[in-house]
N, C-alpha and C positions, 0 to 999 in steps of 0.2 A: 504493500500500500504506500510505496513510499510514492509513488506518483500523484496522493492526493495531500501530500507534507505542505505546510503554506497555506490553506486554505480559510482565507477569511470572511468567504460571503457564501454562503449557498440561496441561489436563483430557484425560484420551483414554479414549475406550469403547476396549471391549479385544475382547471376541468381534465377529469380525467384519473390524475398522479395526486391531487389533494383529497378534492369529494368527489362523490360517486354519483356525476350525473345524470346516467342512465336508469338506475331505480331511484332517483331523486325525481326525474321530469316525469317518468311515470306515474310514479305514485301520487302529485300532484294531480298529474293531467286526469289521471281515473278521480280524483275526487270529486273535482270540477266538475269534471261533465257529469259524475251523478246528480251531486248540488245544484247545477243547472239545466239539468234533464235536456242536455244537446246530443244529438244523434241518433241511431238507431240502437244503441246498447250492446251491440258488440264487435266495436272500433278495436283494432289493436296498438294502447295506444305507446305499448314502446312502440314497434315500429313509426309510431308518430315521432315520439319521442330521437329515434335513431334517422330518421327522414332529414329531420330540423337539425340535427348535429351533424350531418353529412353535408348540406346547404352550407353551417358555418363554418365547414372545412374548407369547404369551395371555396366562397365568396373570400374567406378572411386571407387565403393562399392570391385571390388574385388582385387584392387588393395590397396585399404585400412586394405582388413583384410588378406596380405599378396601374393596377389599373382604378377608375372612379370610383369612391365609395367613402361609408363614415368610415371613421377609426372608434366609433363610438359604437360599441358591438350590442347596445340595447337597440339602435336601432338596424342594425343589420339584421338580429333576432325580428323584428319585429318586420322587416322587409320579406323576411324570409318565410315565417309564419304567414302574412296574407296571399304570399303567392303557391303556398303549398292549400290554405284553402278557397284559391280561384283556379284548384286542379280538383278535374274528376273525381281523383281518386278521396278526396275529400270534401267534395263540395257540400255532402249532405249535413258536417256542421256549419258551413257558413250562416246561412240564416240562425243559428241560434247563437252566435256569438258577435256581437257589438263590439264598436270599437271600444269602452273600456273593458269589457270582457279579452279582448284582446290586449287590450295593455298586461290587466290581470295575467293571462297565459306569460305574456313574456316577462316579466316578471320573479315567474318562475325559477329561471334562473340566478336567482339570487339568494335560493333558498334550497341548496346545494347543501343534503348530508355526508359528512368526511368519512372516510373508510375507517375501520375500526381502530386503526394503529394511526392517525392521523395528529390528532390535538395530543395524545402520550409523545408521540414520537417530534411532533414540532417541537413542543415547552424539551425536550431534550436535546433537540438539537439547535435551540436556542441558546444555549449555555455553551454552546463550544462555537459559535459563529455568529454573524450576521445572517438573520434569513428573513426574505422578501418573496415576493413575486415576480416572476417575469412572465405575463398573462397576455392572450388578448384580452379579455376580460377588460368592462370600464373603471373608472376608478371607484364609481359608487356601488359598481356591482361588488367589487369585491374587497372593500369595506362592509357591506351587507352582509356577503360571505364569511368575515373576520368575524362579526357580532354573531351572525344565526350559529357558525358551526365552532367557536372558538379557537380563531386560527389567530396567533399570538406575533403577527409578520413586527418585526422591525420597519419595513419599509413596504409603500406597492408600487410595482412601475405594471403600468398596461397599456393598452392599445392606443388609449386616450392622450395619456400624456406622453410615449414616447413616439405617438404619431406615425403609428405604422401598425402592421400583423409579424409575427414569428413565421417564416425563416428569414426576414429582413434586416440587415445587418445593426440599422437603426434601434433594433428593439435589443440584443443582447449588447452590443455596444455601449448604447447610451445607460441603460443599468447602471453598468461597471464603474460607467466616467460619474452618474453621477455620486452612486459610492463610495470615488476616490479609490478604487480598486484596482488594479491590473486583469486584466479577462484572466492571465493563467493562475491568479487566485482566488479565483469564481470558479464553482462548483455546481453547477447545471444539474439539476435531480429533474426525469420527466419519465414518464411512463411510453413517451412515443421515441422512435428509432431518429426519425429525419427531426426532431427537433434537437434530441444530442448531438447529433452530425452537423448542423447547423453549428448548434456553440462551441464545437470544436473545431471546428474552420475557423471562429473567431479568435481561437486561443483558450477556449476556456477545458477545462477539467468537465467528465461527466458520470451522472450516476444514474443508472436505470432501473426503475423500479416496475416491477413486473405487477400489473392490476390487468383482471382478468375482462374487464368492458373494454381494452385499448390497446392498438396495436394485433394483431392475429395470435392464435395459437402457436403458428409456424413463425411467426416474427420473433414471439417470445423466447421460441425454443432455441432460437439463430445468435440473440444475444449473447457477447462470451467478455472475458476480461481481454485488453489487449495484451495482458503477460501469454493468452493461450493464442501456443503456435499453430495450431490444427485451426484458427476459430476466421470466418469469412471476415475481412477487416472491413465491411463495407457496416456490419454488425459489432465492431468492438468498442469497447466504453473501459471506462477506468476503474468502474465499480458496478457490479450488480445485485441488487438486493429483493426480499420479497416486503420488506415494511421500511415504514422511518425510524422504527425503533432499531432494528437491524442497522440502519444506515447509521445511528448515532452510536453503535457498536462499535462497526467500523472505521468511524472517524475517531474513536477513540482512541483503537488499538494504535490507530496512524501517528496519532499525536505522542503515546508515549513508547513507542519502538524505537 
């Protein structure tokens, strides 16, 4: 572990590798529509749920490598949601959901439950570094986030303020700088492959943490340490873990070896 020696800031995506937004937006979204008796009753609505997070994969990747859009991902959420229900495949809730009913749905996303080892494993690895965000996420989403799931950041940078989406050099860059940091002692924790690839293009150190909504089964199984000579380097990282609590293990052992 001596490749993650130095390490004074760890960066964390947050949908995904913090909370668990896939049975966070579901279980919402089935509430709702009972409480407002929209649709026929038997919508599925993670796939709704997984529709609307494929949209923000899209939109937010091309609005990264340049093209028109907010940097304010409430209303990307929100661009995204009306034109998934001015499709077929969902038109039958339109009529029952109004625009603040919509507001309400996107919303949603701010009320984002952390994986089980999340708030244990942040307050620990709070005490051995600087830890923040590096999100698309807006700023008041995930302040919202901080409050509902008790996430104890140091610091947030997201989309809003560092004016851009992840893989954008913008976003892991300006972090760093405004932390006063060096990127190679920034510590990148995410559950997705092309975003460690990303911060290590930058300079930065990475740690990947394996949550079973993100990234594929075969993605997961592909990640390896870069000390392993067999492992695809297109897949190596500096650390691999299954929790944060594990990861503050880790950086433990780093620090007193």
């Amino acid at each position: 572990m001596s490749s993650v020696e130095g390490v004074e800031a760890l960066l964390f995506d947050v949908f995904g590798t913090v909370v668990n937004w896939r049975q966070s937006v579901t279980e919402l979204l089935q509430e709702q529509a009972k409480t407002w008796k929209i649709g026929r009753g038997d919508e599925d609505w993670d796939e709704f749920a997984r529709e609307w997070r494929a949209g923000y994969m899209r939109r937010t990747r091309e609005i990264a490598q340049g093209a028109e859009g907010s940097t304010n991902i409430d209303i990307v959420h929100r661009e995204l949601l009306d034109t998934m229900l001015d499709s077929p495949k969902w038109t039958d809730l339109s009529a029952g959901l109004n625009d603040a009913k919509r507001h309400e749905l996107t919303l949603n996303w701010h009320k984002l439950k952390g994986w089980d080892d999340t708030t244990a494993g942040l307050y620990a690895l709070k005490k051995q570094a600087i830890i923040a965000t590096l999100s698309n996420g807006a700023a008041r989403l995930l302040i919202d986030l901080a409050k509902f799931a008790d996430l104890p950041w140091d610091a947030i940078f997201s989309g809003d303020i560092l004016g851009s989406y992840k893989p954008n050099p913008k976003m892991y860059l300006g972090a760093a700088e405004r932390l006063a940091v060096s990127p190679d002692k920034c510590l990148m924790v995410a559950a997705h492959i092309y975003d460690l690839k990303a911060a290590e293009s930058y300079g930065m150190k990475t740690a990947y943490v394996r949550r079973v909504t993100e990234d594929t089964e075969e993605i997961r199984s592909k990640v390896t340490l870069k000390s392993d000579p067999n492992g695809d380097p297109e897949f190596k990282v500096d650390i691999v873990v299954d929790s944060f609590l594990e990861l503050a293990d880790v950086l433990q052992k780093a620090k007193a070896a």
